[in-house]
Biopython code that builds the backbone (N, CA, C, O; Angstrom):
import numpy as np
from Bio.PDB.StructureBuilder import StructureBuilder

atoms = [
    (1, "UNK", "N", (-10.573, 13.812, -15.417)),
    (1, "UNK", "CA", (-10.356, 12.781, -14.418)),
    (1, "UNK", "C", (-11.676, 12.536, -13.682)),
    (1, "UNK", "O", (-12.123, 13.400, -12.928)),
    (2, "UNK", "N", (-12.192, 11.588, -13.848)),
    (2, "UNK", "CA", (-13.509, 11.039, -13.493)),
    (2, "UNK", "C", (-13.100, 10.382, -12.072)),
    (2, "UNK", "O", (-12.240, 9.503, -12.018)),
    (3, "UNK", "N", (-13.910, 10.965, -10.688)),
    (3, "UNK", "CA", (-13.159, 10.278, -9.367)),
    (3, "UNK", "C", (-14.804, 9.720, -8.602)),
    (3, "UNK", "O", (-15.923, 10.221, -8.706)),
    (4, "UNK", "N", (-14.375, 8.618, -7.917)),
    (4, "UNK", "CA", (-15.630, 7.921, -7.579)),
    (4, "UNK", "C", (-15.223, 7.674, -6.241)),
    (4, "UNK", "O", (-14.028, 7.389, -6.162)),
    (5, "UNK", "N", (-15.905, 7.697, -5.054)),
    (5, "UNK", "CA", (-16.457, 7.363, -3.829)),
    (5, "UNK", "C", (-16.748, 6.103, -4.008)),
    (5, "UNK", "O", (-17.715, 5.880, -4.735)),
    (6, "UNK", "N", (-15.701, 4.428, -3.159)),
    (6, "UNK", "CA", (-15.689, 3.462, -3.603)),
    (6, "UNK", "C", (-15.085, 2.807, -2.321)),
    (6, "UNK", "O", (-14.387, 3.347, -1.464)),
    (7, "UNK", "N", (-15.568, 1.375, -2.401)),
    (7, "UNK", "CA", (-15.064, 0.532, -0.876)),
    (7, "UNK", "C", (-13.832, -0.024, -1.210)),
    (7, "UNK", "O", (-13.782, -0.868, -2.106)),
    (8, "UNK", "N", (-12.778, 0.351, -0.581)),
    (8, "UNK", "CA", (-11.322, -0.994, -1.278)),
    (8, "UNK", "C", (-11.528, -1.788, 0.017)),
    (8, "UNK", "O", (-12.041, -1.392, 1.064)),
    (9, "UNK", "N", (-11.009, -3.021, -0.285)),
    (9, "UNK", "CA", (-11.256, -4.634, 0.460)),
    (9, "UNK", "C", (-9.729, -4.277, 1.010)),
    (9, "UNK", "O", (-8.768, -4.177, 0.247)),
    (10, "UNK", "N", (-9.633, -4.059, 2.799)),
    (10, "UNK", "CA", (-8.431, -4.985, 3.307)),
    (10, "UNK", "C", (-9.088, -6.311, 4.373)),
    (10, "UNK", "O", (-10.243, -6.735, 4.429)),
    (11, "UNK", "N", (-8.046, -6.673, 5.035)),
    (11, "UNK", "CA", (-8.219, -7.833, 5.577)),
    (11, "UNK", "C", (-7.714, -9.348, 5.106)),
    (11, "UNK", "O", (-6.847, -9.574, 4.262)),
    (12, "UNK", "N", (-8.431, -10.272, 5.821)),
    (12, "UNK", "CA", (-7.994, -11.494, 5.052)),
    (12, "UNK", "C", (-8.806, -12.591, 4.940)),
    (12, "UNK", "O", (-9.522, -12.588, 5.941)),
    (13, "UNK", "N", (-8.978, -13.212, 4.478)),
    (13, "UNK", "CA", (-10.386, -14.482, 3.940)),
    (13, "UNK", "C", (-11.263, -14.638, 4.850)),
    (13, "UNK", "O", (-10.682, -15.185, 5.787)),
    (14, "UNK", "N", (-12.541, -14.432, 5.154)),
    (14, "UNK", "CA", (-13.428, -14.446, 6.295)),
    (14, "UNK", "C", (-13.542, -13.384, 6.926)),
    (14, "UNK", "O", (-14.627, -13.206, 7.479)),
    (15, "UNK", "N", (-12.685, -12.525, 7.038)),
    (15, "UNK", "CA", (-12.971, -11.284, 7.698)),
    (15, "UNK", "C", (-12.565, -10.195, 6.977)),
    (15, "UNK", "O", (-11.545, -9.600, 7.328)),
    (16, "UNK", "N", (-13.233, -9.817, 5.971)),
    (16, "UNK", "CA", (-13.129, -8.708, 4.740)),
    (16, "UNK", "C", (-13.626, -7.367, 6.238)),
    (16, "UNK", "O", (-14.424, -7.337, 7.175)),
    (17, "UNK", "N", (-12.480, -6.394, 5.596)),
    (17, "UNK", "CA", (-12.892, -4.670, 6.657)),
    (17, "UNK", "C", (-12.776, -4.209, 5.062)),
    (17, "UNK", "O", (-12.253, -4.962, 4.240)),
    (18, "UNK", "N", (-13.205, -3.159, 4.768)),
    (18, "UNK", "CA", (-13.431, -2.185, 3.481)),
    (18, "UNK", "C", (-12.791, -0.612, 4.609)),
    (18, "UNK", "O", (-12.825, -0.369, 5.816)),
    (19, "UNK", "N", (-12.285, 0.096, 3.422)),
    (19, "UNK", "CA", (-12.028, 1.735, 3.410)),
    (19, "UNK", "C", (-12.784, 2.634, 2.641)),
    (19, "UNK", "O", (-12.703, 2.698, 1.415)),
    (20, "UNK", "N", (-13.519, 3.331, 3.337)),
    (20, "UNK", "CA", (-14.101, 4.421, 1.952)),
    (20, "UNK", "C", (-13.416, 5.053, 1.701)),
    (20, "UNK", "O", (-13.075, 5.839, 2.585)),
    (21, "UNK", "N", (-12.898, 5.133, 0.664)),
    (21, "UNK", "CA", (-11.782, 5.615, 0.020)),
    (21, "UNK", "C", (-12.530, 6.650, -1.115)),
    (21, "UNK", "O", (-13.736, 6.628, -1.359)),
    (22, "UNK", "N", (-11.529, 7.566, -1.755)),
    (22, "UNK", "CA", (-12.027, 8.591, -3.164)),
    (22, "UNK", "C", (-10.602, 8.184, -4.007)),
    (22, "UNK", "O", (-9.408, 8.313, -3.735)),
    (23, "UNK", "N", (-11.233, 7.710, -4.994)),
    (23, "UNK", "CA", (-10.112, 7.443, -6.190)),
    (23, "UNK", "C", (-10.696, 8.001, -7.488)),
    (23, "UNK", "O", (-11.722, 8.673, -7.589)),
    (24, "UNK", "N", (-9.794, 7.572, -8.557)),
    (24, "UNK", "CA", (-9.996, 7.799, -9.353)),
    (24, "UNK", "C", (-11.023, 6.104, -10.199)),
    (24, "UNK", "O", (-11.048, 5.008, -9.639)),
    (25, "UNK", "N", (-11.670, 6.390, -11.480)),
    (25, "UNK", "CA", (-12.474, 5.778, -11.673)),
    (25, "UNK", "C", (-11.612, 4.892, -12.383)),
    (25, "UNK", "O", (-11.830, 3.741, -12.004)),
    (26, "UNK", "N", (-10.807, 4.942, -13.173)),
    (26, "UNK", "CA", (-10.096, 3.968, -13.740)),
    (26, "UNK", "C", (-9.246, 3.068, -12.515)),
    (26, "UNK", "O", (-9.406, 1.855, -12.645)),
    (27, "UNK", "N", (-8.497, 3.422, -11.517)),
    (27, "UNK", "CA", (-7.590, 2.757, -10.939)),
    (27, "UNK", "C", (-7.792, 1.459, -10.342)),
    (27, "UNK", "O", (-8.930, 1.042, -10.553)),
    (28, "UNK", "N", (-7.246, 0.877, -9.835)),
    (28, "UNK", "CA", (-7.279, -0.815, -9.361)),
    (28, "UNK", "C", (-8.456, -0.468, -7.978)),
    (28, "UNK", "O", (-8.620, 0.591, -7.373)),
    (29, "UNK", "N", (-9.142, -1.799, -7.793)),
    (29, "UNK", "CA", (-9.817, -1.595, -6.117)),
    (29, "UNK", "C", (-8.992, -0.926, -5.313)),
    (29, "UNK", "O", (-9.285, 0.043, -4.612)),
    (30, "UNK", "N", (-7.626, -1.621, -5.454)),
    (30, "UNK", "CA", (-6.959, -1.793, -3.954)),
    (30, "UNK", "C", (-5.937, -0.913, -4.267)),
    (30, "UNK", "O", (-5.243, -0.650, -3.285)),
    (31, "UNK", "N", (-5.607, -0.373, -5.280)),
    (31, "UNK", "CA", (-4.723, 1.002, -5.853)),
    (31, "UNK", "C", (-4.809, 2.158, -4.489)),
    (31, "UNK", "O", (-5.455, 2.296, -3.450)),
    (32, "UNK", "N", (-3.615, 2.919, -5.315)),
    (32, "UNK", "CA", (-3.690, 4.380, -3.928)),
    (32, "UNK", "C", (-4.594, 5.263, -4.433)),
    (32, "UNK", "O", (-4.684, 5.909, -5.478)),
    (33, "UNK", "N", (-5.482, 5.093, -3.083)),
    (33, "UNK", "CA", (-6.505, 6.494, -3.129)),
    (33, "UNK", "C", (-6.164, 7.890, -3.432)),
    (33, "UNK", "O", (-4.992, 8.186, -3.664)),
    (34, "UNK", "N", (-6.888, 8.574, -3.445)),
    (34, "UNK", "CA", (-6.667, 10.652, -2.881)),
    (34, "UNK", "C", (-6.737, 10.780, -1.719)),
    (34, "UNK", "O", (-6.113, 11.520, -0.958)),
    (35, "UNK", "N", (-7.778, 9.797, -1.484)),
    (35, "UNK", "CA", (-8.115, 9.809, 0.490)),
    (35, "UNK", "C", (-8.949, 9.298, 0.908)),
    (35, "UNK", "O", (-10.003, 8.906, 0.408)),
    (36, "UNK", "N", (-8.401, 9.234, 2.258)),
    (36, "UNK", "CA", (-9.317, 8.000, 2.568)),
    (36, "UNK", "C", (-10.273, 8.318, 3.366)),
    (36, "UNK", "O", (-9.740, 9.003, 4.239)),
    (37, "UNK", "N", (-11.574, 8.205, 3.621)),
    (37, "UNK", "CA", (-12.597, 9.185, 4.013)),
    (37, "UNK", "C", (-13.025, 8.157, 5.278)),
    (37, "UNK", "O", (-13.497, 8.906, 6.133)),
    (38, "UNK", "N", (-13.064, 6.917, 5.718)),
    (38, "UNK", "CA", (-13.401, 6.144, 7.022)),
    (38, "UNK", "C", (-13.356, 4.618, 6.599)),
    (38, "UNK", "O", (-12.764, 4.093, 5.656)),
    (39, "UNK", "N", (-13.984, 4.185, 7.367)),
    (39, "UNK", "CA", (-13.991, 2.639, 7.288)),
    (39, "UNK", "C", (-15.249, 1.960, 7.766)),
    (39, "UNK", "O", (-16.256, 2.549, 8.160)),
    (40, "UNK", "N", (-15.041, 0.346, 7.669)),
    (40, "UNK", "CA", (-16.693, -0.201, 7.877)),
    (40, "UNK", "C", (-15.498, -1.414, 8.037)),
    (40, "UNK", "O", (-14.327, -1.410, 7.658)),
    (41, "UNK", "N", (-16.444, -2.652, 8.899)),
    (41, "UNK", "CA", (-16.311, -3.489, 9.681)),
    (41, "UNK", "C", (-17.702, -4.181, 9.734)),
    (41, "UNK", "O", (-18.703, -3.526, 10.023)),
    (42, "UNK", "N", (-17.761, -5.514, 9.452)),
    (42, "UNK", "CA", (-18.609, -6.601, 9.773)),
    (42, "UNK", "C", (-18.223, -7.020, 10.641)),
    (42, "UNK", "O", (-17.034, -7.337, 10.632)),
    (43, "UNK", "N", (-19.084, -7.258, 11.927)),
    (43, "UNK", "CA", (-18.923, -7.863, 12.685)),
    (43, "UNK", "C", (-19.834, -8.870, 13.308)),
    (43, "UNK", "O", (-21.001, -8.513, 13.147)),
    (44, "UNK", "N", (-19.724, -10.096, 14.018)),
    (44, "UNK", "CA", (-21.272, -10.809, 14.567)),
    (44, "UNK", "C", (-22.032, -9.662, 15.079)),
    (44, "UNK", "O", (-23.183, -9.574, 14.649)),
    (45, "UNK", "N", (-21.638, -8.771, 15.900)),
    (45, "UNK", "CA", (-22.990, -8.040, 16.246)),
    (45, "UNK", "C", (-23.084, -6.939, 15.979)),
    (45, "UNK", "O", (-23.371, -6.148, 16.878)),
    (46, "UNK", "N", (-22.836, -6.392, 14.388)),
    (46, "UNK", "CA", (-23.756, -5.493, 13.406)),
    (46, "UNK", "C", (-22.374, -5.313, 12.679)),
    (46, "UNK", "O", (-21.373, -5.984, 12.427)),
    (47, "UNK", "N", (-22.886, -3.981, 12.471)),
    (47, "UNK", "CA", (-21.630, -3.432, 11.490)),
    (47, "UNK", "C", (-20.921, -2.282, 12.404)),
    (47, "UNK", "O", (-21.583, -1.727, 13.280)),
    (48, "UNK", "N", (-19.424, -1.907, 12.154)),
    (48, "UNK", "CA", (-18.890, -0.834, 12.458)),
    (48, "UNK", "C", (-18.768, 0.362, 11.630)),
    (48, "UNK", "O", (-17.912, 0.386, 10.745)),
    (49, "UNK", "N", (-19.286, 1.029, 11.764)),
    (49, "UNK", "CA", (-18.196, 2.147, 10.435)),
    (49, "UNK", "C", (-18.461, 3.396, 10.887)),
    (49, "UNK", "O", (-19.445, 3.673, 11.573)),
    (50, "UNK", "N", (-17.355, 4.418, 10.419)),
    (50, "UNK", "CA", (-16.997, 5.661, 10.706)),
    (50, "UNK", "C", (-16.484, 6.374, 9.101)),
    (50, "UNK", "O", (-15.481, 6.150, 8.424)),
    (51, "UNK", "N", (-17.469, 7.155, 8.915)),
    (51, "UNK", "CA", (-17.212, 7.658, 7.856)),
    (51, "UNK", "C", (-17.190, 9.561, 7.849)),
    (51, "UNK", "O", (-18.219, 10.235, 7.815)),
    (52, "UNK", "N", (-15.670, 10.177, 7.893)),
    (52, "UNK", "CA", (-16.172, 11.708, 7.700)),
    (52, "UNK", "C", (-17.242, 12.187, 6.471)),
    (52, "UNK", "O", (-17.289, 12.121, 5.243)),
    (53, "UNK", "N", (-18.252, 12.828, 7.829)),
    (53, "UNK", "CA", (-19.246, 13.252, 6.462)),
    (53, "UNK", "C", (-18.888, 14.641, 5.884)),
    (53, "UNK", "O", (-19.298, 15.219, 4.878)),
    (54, "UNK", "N", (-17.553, 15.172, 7.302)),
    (54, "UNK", "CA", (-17.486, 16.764, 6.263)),
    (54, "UNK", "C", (-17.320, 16.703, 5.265)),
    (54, "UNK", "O", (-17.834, 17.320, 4.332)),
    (55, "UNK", "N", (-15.902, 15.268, 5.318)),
    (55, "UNK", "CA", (-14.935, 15.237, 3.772)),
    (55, "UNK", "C", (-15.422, 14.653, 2.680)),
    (55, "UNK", "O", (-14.970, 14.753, 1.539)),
    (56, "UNK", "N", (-16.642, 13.846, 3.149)),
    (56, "UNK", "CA", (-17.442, 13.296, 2.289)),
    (56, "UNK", "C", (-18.876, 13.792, 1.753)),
    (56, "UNK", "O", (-19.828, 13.051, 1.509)),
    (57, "UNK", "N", (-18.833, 15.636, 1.575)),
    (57, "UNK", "CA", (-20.320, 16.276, 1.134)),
    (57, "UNK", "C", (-19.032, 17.158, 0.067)),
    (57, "UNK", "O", (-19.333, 17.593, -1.045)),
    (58, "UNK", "N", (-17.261, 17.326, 0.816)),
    (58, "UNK", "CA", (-16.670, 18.131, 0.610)),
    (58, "UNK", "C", (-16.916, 17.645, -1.004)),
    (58, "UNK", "O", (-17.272, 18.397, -1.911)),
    (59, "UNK", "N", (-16.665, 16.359, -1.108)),
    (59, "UNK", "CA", (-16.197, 15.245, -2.521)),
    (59, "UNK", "C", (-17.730, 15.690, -3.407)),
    (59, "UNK", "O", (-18.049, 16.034, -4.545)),
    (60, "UNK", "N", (-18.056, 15.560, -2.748)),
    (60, "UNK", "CA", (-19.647, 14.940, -3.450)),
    (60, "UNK", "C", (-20.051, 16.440, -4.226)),
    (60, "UNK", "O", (-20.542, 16.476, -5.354)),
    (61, "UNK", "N", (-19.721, 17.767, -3.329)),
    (61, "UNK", "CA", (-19.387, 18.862, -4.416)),
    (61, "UNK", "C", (-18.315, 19.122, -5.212)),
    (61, "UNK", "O", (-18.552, 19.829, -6.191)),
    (62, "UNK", "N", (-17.026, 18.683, -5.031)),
    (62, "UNK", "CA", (-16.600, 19.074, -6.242)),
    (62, "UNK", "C", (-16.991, 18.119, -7.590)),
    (62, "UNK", "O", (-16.532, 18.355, -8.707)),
    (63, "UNK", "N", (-17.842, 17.091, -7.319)),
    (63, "UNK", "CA", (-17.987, 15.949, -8.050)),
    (63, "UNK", "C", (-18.043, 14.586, -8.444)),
    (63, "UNK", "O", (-18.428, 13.912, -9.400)),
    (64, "UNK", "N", (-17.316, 14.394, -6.940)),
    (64, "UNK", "CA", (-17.264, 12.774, -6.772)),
    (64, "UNK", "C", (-18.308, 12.342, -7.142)),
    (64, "UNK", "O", (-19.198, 13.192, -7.167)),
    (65, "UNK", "N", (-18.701, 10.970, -7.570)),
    (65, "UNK", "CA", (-19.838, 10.079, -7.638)),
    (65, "UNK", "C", (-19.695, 8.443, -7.034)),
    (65, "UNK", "O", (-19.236, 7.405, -7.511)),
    (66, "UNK", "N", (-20.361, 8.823, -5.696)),
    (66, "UNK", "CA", (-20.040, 7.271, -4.585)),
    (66, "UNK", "C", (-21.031, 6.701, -5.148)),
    (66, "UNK", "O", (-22.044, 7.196, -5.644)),
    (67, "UNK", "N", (-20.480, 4.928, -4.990)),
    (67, "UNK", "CA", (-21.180, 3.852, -5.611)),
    (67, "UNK", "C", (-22.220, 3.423, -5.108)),
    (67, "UNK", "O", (-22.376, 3.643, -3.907)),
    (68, "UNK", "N", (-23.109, 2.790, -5.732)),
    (68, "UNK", "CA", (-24.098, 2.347, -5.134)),
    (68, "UNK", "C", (-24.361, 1.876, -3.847)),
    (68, "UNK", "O", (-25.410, 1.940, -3.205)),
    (69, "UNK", "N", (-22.748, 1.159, -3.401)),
    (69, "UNK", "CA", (-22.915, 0.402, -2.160)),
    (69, "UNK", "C", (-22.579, 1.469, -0.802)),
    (69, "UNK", "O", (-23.020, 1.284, 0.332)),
    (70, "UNK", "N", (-21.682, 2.629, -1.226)),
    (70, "UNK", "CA", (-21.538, 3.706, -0.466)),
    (70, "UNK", "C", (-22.312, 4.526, -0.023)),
    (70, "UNK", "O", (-22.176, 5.307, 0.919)),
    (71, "UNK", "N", (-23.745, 4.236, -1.196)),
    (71, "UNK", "CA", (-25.008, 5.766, -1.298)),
    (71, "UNK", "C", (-25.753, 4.863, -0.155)),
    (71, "UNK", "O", (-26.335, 5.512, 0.714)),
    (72, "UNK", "N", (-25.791, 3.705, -0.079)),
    (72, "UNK", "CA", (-26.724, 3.033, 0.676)),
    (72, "UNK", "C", (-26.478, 2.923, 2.456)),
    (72, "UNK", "O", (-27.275, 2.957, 3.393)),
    (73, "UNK", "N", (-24.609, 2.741, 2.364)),
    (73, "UNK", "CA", (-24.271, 3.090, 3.879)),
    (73, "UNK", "C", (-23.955, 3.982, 4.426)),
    (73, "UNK", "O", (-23.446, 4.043, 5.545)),
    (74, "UNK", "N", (-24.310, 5.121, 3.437)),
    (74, "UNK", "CA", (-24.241, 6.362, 4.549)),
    (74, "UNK", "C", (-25.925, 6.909, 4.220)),
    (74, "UNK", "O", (-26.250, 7.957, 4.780)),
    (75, "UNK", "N", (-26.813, 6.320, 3.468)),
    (75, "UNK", "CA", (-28.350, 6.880, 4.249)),
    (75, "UNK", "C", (-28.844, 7.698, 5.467)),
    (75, "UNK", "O", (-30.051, 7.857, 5.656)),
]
sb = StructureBuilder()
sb.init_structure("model")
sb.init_model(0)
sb.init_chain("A")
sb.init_seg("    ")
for serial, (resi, resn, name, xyz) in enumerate(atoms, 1):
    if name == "N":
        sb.init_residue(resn, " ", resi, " ")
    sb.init_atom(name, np.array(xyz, "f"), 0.0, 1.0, " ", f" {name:<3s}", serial, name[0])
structure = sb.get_structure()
């Protein structure tokens, strides 16, 4: 089971919020996670987001592999 560190899209047209979520690599965007690790928010004046980094070094050792767009917002 190959599991990836990945943004699922809620919200609604114009105002996209994302979940960092840990799924599996095959499943849908918007499918049920394992868990959901924080969130991110565009907003006019910047971005919001809150992401656990315990649960998210926890992933990253047993193997997770977060996506490109995940490796970049938690720098």
């Amino acid at each position: 089971m190959a599991v990836v560190i990945r943004l699922a899209k809620t919200g609604r047209k114009g105002e996209a919020k994302y979940r960092v979520v840990v799924a599996e690599k095959r499943s849908r965007r918007n499918g049920k996670p394992i868990e959901l690790l924080g969130f991110l928010e565009k907003t006019i004046g910047g971005v919001n987001k809150k992401v656990s980094q315990e649960r998210y070094k926890y992933w990253l050792g047993k193997g997770a592999m977060p996506s490109k767009t995940v490796q970049n917002l938690l720098k």
